[in-house]
DRENTORKOL-3810 file (N, C-alpha, C; in nm, 4 decimals):
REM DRENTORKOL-3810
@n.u->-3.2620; n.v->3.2945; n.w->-5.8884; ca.u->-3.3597; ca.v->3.2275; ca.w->-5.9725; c.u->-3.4151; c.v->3.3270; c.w->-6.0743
@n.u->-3.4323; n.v->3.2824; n.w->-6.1696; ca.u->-3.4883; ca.v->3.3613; ca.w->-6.2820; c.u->-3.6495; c.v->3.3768; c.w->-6.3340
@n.u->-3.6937; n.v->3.4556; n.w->-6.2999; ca.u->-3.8388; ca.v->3.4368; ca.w->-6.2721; c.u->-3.8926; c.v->3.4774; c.w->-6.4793
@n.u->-3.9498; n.v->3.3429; n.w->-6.4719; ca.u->-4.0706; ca.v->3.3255; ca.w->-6.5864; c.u->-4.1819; c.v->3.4541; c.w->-6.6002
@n.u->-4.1578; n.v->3.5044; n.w->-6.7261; ca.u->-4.2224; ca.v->3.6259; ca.w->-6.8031; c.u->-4.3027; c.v->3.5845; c.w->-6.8754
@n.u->-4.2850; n.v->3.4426; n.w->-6.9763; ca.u->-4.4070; ca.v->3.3978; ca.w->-7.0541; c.u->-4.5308; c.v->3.3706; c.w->-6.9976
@n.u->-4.6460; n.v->3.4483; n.w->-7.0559; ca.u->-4.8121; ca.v->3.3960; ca.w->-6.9963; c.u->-4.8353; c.v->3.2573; c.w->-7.0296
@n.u->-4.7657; n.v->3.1635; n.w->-7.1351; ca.u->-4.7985; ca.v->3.0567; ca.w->-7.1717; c.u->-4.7336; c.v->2.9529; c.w->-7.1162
@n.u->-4.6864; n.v->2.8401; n.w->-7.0339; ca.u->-4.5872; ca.v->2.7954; ca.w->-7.0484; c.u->-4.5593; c.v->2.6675; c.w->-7.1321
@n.u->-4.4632; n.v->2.6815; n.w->-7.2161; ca.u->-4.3671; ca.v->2.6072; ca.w->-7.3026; c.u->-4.3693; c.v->2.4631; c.w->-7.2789
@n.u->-4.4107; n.v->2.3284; n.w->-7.3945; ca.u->-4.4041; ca.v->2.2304; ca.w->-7.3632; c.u->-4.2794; c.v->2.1713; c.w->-7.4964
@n.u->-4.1908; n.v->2.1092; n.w->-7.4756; ca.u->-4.0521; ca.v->2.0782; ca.w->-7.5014; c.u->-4.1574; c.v->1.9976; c.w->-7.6380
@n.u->-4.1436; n.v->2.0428; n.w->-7.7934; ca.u->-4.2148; ca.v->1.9360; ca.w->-7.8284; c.u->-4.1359; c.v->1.9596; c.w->-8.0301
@n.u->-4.1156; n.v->1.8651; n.w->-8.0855; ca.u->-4.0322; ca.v->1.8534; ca.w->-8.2183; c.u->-4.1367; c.v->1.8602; c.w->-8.3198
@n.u->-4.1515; n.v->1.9197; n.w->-8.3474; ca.u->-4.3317; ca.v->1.9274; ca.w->-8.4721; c.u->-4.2483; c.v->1.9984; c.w->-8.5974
@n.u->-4.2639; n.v->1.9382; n.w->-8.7299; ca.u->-4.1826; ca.v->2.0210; ca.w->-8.8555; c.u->-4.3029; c.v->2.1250; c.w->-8.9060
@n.u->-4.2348; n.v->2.2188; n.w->-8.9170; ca.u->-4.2840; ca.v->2.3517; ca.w->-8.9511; c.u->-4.2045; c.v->2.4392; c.w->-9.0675
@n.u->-4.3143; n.v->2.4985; n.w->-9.1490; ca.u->-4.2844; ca.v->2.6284; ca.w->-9.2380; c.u->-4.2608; c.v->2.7290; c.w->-9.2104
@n.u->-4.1672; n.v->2.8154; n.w->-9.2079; ca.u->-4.1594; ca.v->2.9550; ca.w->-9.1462; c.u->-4.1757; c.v->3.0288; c.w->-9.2993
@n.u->-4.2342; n.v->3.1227; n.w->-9.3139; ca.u->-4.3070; ca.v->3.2290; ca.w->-9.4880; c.u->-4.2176; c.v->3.3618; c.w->-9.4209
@n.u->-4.1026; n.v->3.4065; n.w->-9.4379; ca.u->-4.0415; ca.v->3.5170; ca.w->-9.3709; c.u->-4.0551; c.v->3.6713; c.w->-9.4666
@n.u->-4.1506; n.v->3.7333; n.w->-9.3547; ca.u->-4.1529; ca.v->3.8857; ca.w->-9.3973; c.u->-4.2658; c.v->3.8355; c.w->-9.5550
@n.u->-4.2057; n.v->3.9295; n.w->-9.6458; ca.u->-4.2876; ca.v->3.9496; ca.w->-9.8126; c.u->-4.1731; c.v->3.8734; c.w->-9.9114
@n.u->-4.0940; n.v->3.8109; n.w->-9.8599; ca.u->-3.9387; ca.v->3.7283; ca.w->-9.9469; c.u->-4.0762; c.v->3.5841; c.w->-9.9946
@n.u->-3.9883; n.v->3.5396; n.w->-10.0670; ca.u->-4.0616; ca.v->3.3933; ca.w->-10.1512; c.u->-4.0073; c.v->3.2682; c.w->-10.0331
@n.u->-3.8619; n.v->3.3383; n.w->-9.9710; ca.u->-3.7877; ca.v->3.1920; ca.w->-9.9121; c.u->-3.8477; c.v->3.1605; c.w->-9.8338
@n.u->-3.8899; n.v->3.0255; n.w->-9.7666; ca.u->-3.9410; ca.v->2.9650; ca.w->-9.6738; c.u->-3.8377; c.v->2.8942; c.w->-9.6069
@n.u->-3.8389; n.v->2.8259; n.w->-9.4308; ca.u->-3.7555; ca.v->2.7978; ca.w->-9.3970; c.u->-3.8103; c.v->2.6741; c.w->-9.3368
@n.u->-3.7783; n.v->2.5329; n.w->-9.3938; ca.u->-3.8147; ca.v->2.4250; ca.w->-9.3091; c.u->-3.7102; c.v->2.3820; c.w->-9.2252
@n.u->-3.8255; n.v->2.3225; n.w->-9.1055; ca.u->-3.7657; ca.v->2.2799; ca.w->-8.9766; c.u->-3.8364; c.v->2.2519; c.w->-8.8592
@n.u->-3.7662; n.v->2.2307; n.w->-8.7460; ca.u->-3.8458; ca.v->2.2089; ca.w->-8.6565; c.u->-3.8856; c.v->2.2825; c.w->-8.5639
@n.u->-3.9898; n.v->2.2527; n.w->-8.4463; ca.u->-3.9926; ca.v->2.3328; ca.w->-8.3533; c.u->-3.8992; c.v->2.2533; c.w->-8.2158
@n.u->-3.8687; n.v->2.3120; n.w->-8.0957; ca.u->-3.7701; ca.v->2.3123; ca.w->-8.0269; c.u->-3.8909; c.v->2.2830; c.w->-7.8583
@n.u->-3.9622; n.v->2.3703; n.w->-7.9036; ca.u->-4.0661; ca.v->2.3825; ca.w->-7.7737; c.u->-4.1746; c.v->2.5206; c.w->-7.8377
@n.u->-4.3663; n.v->2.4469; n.w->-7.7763; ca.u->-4.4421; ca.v->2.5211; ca.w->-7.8478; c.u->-4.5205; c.v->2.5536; c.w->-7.6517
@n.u->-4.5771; n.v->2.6753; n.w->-7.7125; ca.u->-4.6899; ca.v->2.7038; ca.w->-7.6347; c.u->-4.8373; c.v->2.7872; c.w->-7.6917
@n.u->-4.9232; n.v->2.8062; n.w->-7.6589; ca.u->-4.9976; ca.v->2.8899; ca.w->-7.6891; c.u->-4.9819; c.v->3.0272; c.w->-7.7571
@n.u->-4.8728; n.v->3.0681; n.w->-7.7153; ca.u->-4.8456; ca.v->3.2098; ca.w->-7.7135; c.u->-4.7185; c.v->3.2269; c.w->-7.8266
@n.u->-4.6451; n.v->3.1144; n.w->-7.8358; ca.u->-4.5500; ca.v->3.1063; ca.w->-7.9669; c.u->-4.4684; c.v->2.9892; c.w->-7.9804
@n.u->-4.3572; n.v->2.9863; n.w->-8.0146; ca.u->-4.2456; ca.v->2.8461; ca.w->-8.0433; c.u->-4.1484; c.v->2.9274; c.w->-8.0010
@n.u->-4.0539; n.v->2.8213; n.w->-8.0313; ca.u->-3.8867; ca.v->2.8330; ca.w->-8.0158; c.u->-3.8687; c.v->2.7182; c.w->-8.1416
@n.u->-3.7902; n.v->2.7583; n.w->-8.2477; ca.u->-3.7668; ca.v->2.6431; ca.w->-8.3614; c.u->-3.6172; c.v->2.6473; c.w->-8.4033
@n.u->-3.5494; n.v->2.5921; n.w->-8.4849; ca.u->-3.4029; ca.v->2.6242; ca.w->-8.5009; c.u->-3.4305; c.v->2.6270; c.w->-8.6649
@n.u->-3.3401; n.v->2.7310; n.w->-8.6574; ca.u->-3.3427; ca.v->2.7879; ca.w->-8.8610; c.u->-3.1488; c.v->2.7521; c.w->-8.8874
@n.u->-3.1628; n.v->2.7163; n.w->-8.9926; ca.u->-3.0520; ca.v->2.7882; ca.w->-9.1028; c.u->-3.0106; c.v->2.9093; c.w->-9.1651
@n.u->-3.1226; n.v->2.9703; n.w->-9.1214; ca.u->-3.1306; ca.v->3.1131; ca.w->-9.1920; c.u->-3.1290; c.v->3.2202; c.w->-9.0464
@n.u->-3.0540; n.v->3.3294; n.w->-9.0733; ca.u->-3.0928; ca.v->3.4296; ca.w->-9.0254; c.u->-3.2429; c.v->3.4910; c.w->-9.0324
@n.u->-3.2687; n.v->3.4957; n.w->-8.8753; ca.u->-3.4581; ca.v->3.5865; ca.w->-8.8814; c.u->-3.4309; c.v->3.6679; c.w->-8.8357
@n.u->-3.4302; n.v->3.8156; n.w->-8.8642; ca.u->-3.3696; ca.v->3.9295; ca.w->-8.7752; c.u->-3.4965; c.v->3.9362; c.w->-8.6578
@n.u->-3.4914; n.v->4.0145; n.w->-8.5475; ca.u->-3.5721; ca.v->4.0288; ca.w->-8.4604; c.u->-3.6876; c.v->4.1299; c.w->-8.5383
@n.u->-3.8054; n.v->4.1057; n.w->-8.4697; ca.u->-3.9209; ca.v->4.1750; ca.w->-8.5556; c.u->-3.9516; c.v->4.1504; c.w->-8.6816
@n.u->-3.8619; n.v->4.0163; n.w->-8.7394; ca.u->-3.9211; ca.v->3.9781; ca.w->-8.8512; c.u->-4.0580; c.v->3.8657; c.w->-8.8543
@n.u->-4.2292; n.v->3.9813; n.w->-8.9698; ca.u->-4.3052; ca.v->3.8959; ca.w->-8.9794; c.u->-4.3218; c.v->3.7618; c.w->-8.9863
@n.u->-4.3718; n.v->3.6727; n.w->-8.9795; ca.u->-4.3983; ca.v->3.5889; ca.w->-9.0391; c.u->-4.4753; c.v->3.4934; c.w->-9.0606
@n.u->-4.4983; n.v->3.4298; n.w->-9.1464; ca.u->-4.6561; ca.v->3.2636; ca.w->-9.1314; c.u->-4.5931; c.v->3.1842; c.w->-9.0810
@n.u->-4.6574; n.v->3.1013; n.w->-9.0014; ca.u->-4.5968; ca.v->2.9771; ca.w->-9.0293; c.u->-4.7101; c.v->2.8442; c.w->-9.0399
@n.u->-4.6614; n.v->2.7783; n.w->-9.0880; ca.u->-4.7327; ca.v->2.6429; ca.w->-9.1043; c.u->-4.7047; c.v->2.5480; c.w->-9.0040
@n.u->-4.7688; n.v->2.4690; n.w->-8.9010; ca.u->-4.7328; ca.v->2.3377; ca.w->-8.7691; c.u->-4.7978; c.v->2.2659; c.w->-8.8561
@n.u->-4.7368; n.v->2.1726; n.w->-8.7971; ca.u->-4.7843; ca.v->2.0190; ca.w->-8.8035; c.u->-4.8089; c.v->1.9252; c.w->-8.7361
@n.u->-4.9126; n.v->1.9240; n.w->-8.6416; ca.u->-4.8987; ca.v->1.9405; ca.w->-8.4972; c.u->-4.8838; c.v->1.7063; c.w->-8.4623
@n.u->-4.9346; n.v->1.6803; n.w->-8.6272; ca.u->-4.9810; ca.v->1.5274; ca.w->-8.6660; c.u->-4.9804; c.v->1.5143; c.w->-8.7796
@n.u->-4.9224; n.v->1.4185; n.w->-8.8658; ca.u->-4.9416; ca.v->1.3197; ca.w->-8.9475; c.u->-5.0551; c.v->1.3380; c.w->-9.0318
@n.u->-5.1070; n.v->1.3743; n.w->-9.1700; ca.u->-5.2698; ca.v->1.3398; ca.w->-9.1704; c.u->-5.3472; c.v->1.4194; c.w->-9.1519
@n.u->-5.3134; n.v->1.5089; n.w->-9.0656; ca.u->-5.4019; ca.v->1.6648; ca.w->-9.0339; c.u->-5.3590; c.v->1.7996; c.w->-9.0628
@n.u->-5.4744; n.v->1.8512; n.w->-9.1523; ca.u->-5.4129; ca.v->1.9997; ca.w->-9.2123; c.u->-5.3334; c.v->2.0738; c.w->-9.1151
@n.u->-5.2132; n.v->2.1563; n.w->-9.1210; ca.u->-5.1622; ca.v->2.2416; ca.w->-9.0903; c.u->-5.2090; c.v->2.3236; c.w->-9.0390
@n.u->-5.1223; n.v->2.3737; n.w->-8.8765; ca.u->-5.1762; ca.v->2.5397; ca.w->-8.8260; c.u->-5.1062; c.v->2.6160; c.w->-8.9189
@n.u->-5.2383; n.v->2.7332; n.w->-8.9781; ca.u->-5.1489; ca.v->2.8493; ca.w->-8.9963; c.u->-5.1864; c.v->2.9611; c.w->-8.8953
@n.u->-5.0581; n.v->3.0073; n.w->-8.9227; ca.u->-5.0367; ca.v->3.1243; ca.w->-8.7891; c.u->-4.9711; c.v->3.2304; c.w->-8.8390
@n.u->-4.9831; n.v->3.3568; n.w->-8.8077; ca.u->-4.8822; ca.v->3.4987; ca.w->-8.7941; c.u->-4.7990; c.v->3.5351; c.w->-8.6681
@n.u->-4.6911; n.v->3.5327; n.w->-8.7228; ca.u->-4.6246; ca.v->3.5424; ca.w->-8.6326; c.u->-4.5332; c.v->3.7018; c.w->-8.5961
@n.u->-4.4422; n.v->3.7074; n.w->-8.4812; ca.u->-4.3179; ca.v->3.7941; ca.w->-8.5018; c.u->-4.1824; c.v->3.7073; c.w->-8.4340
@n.u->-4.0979; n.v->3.7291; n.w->-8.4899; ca.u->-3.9506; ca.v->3.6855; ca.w->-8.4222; c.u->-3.9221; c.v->3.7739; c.w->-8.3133
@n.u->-3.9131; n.v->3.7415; n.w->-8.1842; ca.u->-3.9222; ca.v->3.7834; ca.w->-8.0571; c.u->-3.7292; c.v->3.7725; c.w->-7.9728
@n.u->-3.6851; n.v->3.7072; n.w->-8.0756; ca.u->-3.5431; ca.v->3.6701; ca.w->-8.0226; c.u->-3.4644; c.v->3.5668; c.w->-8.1098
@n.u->-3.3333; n.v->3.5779; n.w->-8.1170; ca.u->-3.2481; ca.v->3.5203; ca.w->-8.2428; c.u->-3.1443; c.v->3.4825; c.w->-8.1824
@n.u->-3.0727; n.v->3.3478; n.w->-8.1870; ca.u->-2.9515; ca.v->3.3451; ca.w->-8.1412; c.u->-2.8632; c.v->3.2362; c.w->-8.1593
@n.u->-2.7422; n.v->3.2599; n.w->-8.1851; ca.u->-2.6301; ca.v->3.1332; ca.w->-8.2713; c.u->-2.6572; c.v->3.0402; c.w->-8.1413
@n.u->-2.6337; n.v->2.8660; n.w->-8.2052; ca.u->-2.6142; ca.v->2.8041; ca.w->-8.1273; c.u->-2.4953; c.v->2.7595; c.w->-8.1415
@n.u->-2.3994; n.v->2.7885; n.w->-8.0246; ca.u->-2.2409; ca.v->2.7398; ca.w->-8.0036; c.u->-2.1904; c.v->2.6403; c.w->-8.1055
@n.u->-2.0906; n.v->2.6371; n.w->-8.1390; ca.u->-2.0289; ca.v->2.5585; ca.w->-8.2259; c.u->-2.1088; c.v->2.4345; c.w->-8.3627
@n.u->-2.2047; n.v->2.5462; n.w->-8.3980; ca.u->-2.3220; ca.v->2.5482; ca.w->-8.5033; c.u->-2.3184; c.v->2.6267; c.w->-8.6211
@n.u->-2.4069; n.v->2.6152; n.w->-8.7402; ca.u->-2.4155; ca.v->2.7082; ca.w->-8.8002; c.u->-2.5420; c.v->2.7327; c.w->-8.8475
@n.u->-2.6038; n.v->2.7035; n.w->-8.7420; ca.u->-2.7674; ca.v->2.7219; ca.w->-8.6668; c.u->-2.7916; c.v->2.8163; c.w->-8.5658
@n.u->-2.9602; n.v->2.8174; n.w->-8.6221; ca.u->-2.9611; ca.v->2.9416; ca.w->-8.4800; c.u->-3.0703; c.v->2.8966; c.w->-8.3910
@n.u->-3.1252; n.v->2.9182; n.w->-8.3344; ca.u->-3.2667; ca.v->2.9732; ca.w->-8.2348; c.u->-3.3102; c.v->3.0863; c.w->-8.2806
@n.u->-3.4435; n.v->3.0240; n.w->-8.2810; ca.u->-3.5597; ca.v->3.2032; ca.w->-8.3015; c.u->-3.6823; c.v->3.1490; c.w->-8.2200
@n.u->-3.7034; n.v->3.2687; n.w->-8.1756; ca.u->-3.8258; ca.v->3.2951; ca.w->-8.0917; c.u->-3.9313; c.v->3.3349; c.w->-8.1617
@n.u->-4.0564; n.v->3.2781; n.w->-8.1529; ca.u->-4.1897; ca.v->3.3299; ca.w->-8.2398; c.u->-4.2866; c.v->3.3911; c.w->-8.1738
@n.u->-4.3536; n.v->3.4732; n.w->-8.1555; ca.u->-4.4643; ca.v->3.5041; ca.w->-8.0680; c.u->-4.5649; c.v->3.5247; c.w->-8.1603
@n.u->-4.6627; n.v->3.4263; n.w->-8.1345; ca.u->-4.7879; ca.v->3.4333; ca.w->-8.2433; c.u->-4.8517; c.v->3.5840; c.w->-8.2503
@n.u->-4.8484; n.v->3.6342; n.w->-8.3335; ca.u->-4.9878; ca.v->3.7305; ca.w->-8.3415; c.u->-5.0974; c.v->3.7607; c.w->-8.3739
@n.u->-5.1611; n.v->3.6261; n.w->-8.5011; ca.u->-5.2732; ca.v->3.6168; ca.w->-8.4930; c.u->-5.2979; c.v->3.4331; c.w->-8.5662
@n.u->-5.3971; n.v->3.4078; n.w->-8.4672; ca.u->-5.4212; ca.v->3.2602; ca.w->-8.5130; c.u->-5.5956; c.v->3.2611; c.w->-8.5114
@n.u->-5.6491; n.v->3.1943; n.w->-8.5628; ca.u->-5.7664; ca.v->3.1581; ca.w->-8.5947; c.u->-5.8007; c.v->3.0725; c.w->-8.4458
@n.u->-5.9585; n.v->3.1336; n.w->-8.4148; ca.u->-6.0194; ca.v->3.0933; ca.w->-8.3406; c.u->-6.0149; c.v->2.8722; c.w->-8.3194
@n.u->-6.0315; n.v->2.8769; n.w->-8.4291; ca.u->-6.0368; ca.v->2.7087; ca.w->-8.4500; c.u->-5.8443; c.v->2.6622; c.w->-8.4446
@n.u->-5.8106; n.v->2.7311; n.w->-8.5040; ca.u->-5.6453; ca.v->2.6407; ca.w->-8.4934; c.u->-5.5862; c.v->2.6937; c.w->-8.3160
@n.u->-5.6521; n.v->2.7978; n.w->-8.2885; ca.u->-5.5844; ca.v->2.8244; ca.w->-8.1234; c.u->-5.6441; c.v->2.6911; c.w->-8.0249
@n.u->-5.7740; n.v->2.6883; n.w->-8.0480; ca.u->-5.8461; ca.v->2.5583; ca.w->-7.9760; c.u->-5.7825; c.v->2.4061; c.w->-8.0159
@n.u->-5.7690; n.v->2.3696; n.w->-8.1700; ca.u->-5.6605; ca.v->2.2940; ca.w->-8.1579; c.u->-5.5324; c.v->2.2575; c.w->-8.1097
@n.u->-5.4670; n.v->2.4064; n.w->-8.0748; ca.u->-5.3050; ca.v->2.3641; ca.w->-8.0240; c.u->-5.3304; c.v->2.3332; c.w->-7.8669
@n.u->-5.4689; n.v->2.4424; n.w->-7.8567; ca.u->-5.4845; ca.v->2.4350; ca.w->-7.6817; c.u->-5.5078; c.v->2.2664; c.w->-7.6505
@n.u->-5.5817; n.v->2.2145; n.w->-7.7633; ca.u->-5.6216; ca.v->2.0773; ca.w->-7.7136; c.u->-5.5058; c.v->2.0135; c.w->-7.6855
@n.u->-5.4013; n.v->2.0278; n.w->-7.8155; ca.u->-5.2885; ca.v->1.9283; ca.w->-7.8397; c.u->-5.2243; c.v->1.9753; c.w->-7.7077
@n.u->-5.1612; n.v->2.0851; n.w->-7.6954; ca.u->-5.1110; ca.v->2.0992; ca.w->-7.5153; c.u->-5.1376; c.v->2.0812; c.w->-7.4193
@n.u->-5.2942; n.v->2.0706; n.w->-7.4227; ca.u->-5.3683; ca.v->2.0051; ca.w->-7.2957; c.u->-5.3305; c.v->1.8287; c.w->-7.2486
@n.u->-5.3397; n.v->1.7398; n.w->-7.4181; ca.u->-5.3428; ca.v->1.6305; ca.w->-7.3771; c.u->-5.1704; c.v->1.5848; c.w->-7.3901
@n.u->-5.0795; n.v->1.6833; n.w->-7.4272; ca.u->-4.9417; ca.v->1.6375; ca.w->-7.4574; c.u->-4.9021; c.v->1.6083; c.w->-7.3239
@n.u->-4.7859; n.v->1.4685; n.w->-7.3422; ca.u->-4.7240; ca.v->1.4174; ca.w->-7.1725; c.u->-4.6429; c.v->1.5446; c.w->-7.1828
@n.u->-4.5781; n.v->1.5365; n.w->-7.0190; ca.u->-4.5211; ca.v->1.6584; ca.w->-6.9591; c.u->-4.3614; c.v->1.5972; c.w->-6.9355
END
């Protein structure tokens, strides 16, 4: 068995998001894969090398301003017979008010 390292745990959830990578202009829309407190998992088109900065913008609803967040890319990886990847985000700094929002939204999200 593979024992769980994340302090947060991960709720499986599709929210479209901005990734602002590093000091570049390109932005990368898409989705998220699964969010927690502590970061995402989203799928890019683009290469994010590991340790690359970044913002990102959630959307956690319809109608309601955007989380912004700082992030780092924590892990990168092709998905099989794709020309997509996986990246790992680990927040590094979020605002007192947008952390209490996601906490809410994870609190009341089904499981």
């Amino acid at each position: 068995m593979v024992e769980e390292r994340r302090a947060h745990p991960r709720l499986r959830a599709y929210h479209p998001v901005r990734l602002y990578l590093g000091n570049s202009p390109s932005v990368v829309e898409t989705l998220t894969k699964d969010l927690a407190l502590g970061g995402l998992r989203s799928i890019s088109a683009t290469v994010i090398p590991v340790s690359t900065e970044v913002r990102i913008e959630l959307l956690l609803s319809s109608g309601v301003e955007p989380l912004s967040v700082r992030g780092r890319a924590v892990w990168f990886r092709t998905i099989p017979d794709s020309n997509q990847f996986e990246v790992g985000i680990a927040f590094a700094g979020i605002s007192e008010p947008d952390k209490r929002r996601l906490s809410a939204y994870l609190d009341r999200a089904p499981r």
